[in-house]
C-alpha positions as CSV (number, residue, x, y, z in Angstrom):
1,X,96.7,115.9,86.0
2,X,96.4,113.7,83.3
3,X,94.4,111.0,84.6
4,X,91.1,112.0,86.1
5,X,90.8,111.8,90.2
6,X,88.0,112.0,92.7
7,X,88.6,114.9,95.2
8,X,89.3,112.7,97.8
9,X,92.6,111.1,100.4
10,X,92.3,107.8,101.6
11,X,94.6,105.8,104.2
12,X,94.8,101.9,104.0
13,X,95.2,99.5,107.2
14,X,98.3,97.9,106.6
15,X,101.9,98.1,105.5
16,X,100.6,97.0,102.1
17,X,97.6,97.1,100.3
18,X,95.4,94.4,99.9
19,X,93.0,93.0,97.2
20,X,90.2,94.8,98.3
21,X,92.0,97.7,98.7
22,X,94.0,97.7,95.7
23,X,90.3,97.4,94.1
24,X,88.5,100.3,96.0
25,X,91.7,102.8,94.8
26,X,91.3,101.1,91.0
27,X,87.7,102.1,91.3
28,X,87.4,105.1,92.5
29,X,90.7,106.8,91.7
30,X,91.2,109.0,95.3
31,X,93.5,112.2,94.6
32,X,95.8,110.9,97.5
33,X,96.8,108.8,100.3
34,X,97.7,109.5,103.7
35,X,100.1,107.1,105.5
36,X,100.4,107.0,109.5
37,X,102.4,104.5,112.0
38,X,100.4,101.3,111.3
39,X,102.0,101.5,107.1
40,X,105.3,102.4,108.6
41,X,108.1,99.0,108.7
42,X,111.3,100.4,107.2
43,X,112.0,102.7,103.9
44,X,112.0,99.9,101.7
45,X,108.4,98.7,102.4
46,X,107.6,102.0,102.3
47,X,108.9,103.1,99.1
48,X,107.1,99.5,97.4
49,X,103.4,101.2,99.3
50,X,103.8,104.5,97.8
51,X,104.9,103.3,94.6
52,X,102.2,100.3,94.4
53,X,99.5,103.0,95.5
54,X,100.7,105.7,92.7
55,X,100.7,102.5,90.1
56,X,97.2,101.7,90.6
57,X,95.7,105.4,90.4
58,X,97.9,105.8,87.3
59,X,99.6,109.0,88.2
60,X,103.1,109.3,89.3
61,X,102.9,112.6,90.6
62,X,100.1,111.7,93.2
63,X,99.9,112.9,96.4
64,X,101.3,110.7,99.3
65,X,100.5,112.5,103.2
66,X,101.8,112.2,106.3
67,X,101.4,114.2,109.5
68,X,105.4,114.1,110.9
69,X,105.3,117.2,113.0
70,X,108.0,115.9,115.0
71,X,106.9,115.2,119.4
72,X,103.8,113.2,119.7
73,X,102.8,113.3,115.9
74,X,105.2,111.5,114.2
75,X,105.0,109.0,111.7
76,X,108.4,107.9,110.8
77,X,110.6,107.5,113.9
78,X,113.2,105.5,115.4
79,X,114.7,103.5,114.5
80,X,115.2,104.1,111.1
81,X,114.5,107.8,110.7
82,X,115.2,110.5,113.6
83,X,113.3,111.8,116.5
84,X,112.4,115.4,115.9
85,X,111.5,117.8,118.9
86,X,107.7,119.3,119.0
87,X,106.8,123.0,117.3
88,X,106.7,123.7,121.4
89,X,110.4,123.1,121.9
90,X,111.0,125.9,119.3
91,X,108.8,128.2,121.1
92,X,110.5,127.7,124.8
93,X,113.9,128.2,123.2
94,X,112.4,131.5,121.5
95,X,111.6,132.9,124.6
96,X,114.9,132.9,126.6
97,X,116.1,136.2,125.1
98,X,113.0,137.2,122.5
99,X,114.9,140.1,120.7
100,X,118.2,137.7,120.2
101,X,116.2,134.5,119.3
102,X,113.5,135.3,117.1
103,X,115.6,134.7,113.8
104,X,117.3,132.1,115.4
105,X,114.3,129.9,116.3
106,X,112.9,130.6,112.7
107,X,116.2,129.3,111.5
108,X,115.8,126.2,113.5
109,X,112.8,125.5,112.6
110,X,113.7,125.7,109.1
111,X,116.3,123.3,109.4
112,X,114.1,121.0,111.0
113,X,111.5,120.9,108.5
114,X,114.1,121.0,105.6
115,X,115.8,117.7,106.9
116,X,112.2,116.5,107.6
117,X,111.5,117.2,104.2
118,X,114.7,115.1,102.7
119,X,112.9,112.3,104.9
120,X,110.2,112.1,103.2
121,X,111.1,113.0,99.8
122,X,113.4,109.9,100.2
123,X,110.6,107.5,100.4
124,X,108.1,109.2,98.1
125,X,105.8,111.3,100.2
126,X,105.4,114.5,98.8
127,X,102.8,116.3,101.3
128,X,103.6,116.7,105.4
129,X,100.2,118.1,107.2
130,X,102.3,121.0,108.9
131,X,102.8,123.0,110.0
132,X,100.0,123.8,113.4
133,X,99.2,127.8,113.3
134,X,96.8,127.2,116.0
135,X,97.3,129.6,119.2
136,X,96.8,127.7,122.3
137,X,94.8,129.2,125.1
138,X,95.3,129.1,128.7
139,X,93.0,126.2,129.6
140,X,92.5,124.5,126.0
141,X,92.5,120.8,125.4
142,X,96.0,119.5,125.2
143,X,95.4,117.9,121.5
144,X,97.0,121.1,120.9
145,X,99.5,121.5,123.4
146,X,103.4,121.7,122.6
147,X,102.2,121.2,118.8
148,X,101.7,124.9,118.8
149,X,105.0,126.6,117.9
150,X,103.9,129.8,120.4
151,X,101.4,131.5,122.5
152,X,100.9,134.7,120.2
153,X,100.0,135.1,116.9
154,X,102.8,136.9,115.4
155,X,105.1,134.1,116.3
156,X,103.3,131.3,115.0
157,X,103.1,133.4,111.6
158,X,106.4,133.5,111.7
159,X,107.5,130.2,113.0
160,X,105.3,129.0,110.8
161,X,106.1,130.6,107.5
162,X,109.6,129.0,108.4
163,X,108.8,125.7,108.7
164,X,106.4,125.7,105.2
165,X,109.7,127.5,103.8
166,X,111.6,124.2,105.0
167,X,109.2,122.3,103.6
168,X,108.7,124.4,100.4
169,X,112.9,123.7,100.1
170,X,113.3,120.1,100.5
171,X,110.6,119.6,97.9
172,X,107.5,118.5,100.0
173,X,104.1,120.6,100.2
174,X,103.4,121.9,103.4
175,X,99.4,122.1,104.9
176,X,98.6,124.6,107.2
177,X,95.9,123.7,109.7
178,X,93.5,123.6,111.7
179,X,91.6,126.6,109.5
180,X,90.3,128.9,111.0
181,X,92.1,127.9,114.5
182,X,92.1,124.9,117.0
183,X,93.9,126.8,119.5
184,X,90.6,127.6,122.1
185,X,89.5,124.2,121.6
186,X,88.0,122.4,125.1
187,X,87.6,119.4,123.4
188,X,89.2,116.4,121.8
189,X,87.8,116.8,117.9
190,X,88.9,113.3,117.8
191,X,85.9,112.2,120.4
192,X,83.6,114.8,120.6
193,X,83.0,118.6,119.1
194,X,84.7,121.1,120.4
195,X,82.9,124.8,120.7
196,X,84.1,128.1,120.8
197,X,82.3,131.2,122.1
198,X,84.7,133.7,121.3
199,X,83.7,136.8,120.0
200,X,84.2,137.7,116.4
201,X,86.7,140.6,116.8
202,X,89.1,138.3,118.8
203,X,88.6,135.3,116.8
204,X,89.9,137.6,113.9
205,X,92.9,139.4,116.5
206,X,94.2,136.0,118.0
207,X,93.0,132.3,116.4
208,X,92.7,133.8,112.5
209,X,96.0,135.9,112.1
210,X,98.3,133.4,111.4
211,X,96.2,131.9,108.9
212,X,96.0,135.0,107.4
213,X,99.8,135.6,107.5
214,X,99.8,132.3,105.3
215,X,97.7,132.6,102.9
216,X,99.6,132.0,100.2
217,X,100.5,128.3,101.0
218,X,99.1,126.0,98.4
219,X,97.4,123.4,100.8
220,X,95.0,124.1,104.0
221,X,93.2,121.3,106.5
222,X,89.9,122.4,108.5
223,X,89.2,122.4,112.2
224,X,86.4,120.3,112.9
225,X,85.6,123.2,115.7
226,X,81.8,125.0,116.1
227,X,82.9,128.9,116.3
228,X,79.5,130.4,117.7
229,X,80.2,133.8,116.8
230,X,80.2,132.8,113.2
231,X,77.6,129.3,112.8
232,X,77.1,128.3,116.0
233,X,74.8,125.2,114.5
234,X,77.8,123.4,112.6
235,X,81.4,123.4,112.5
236,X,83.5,125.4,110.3
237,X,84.5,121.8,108.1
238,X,80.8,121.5,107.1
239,X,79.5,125.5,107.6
240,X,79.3,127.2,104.7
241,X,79.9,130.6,106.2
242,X,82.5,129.9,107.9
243,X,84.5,128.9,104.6
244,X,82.7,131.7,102.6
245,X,83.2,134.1,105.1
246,X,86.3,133.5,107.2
247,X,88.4,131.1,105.1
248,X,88.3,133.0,101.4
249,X,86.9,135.8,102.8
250,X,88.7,137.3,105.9
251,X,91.7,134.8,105.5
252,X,92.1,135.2,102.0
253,X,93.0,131.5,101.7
254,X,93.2,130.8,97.9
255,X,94.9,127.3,97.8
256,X,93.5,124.0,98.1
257,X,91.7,123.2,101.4
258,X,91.0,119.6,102.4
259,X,89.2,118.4,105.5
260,X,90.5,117.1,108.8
261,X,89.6,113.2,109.4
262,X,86.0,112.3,108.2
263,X,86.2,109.6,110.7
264,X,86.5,112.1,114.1
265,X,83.8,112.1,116.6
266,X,83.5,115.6,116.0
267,X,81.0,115.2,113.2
268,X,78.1,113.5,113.0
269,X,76.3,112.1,110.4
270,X,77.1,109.3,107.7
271,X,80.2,109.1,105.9
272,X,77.6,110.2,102.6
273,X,76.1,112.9,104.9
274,X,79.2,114.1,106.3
275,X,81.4,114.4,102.8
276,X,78.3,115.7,100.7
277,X,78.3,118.5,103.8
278,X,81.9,119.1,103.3
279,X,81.8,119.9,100.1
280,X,78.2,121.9,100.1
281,X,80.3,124.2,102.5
282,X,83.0,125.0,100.0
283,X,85.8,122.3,100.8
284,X,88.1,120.7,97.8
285,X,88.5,117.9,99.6
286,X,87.5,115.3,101.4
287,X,90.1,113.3,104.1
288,X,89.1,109.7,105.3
289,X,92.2,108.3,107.0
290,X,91.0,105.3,108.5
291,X,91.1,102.5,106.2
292,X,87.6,100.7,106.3
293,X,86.5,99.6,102.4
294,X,83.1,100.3,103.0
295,X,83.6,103.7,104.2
296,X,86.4,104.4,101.7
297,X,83.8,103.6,98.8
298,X,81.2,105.9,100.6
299,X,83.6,109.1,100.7
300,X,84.5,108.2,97.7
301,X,80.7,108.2,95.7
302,X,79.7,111.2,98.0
303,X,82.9,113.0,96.4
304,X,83.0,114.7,92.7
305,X,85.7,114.1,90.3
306,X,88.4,117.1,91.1
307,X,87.5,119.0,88.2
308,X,87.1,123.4,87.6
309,X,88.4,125.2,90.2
310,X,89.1,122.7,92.6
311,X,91.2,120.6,90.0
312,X,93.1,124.2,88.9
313,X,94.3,124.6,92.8
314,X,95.5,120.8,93.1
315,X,97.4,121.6,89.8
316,X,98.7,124.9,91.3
317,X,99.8,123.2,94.5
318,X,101.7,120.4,93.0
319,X,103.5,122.5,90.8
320,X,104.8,124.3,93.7
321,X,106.6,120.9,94.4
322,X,110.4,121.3,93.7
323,X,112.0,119.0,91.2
324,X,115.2,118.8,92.4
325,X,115.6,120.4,96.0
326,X,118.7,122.8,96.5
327,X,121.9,120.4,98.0
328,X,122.4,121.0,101.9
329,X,124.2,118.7,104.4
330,X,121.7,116.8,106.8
331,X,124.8,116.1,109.3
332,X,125.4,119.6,109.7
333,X,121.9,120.6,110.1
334,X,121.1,118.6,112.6
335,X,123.6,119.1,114.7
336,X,122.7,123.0,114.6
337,X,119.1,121.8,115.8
338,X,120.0,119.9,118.0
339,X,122.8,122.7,119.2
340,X,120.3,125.4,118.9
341,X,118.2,123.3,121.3
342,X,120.4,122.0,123.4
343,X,118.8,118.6,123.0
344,X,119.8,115.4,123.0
345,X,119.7,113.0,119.8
């Protein structure tokens, strides 16, 4: 990284930057950017944001997010880029005949991401916040819900080892989340924090397996989720032992590990308190995706410059980034998703 960055992602308000934007990302130099529905107009505008924002940080190679997991999270959608199914419509098609389908869903799911990936790449985003390895539970919070690609462990592993190898293909970074697991959840994170009691054992059988499965995917987003059994007095994006511990030590989790939204209800605290917490607790990154300047510039003096070990994992993720993905035809492969489905376009 040849120009120095602060280890933190930023979002903006609008479909382009303004002044006072342009002169809190001039300042402070933010690792990345993540993009959602209200910077989406058509590829055009979009290319001219992502290349305005990796102009003014003075690296071309910086990192652009977005969280298009297809269903209800999706960023770029109709009309000018396709409607993909949920990670749950992979799972209900697994299940008709498990022994026949297994590969086959993987497959799919592959696919998917893949053409998700030549989306992206298109426009200039180089990082997708998928794929979900949380395991619902009976009775969770729906925040969850169909973005779950299954209901057992070993499936999400590997549904979602296939989507990251979709990713991985089409040139875009995958980012497994929400570390350590979301899936038990009661609450909204986004309005309140959620607590779990679960015992240890099971935490580790069920909610931390597919996790551990993935390990060795370059980029990891925490669950803004209290796990009693572990810290019952602060949530794993701001505990200590729940990153020392769970995270690199019973996950094994060796790649770069950002935070979930700074801005959720979930924690409390000032945007100072809550970033200088995050990083106390072992975090490489901090994530503030709503775009208020004074906040931005508080993330961003609470957060160090992305130096030593956390700088040497950035590097090692980004190289992972392919420079020119393998040829495939996007016509064909999405008419085996939407076959393999039996959806409708």
């Amino acid at each position: 990284m040849s120009v120095e960055a602060r280890a933190f992602i930023c979002g903006c308000n609008g479909t382009a930057l303004s002044a006072d934007e342009r002169d809190l990302f001039r300042k402070t130099r933010p690792w990345g950017l993540i993009l959602f529905k209200r910077n989406v107009e058509d590829r055009p505008q979009l290319i001219r944001l992502i290349q305005d924002f990796r102009g003014i940080v003075g690296r071309e190679d910086a990192p652009v997010l977005i969280d298009q997991e297809g269903g209800r999270v999706q960023r770029l959608g109709p009309p000018h880029w396709r409607k993909y199914p949920p990670a749950g419509a992979f799972a209900a098609a697994g299940r008709s005949d498990r022994a026949r389908h297994l590969d086959q869903t993987a497959d799919l799911i592959r696919l998917s991401t893949r053409l998700m990936a030549a989306d992206l790449r298109e426009v200039g985003i180089n990082v997708d916040c998928l794929p979900v390895l949380d395991v619902p539970e009976a009775g969770a919070h729906q925040i969850i819900g169909d973005r779950a690609y299954a209901d057992n462990p070993g499936d999400v592993a590997r549904y979602g080892r296939a989507a990251c190898e979709g990713m991985l293909a089409g040139g875009v970074l995958p980012v497994i989340k929400h570390m350590p697991g979301h899936g038990r959840a009661r609450a909204d994170s986004h309005l309140e924090l959620p607590v779990v009691a679960t015992p240890l054992a099971e935490l580790e059988r069920i909610d931390f397996a597919p996790f551990r499965a993935l390990a060795d995917m370059p980029l990891a987003m925490s669950a803004h989720v209290v796990y009693a059994a572990i810290d019952p007095d602060r949530p794993a994006t701001v505990s200590p032992k729940v990153i020392r511990d769970i995270v690199r030590g019973h996950i094994g989790f060796g790649g770069l590990l950002m935070s979930d939204d700074l801005s959720m209800k979930a924690l409390k605290g000032s945007f100072t308190e809550k970033t200088t917490a995050l990083f106390a607790a072992g975090l490489d990154l901090a994530l503030h995706c709503f775009g208020e300047i004074s906040d931005g510039y508080e993330v961003a003096a609470a957060s160090p410059v992305l130096d030593g070990a956390r700088l040497e994992r950035a590097e090692r993720a980004l190289a992972m980034i392919s420079a020119e993905p393998a040829a495939f035809d996007p016509v064909d492969a999405w008419a085996r998703v939407e076959s393999g489905l039996a959806m409708t376009a």
